[in-house]
C-alpha positions, 0 to 999 in steps of 0.5 A: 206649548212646544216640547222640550228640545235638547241642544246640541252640546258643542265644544266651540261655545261661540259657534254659530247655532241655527234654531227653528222656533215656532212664535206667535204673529204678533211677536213676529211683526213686533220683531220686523217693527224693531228691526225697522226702528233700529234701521230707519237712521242707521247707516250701513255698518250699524244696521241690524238683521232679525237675527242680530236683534233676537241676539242681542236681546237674549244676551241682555237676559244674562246677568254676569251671575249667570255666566259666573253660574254656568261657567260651574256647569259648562267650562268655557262660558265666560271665555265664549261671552268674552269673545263674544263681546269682543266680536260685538265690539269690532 
């Protein structure tokens, strides 16, 4: 297991973020084969990059209990998943 790491604290919550993160192989090429699926019919404005599918996958791990939960500890959230949501509508 890898260390604790802290986050950065930023006051744009819909900021972009890059994290290195250390996986093992298999859940990499799992990854690539997800992304392969997800592109294989998808014309050009609906294909999807690595880091769009992780994205997209963490958010579904996020119930509106937890925004509700974390907007009490960081103000700001649900207007960050909001906008979010907005974006991902566009």
């Amino acid at each position: 297991m890898s260390k604790m790491s802290m986050f950065p604290v930023t006051a744009n919550l819909n900021r972009r973020e890059t994290l290195e993160i250390e996986l093992p192989g298999f859940l990499v090429r799992a990854l690539q084969e997800r992304v392969r699926e997800a592109n294989e019919s998808a014309d050009d404005e609906e294909r999807v990059d690595l880091n769009h599918l992780i994205e997209v996958q963490l958010a579904e791990c996020v119930t509106i209990a937890d925004v509700a939960r974390l907007e009490r500890e960081v103000p700001g959230m649900s207007v960050a998943v909001s906008r979010w949501l907005a974006a991902m509508n566009e």
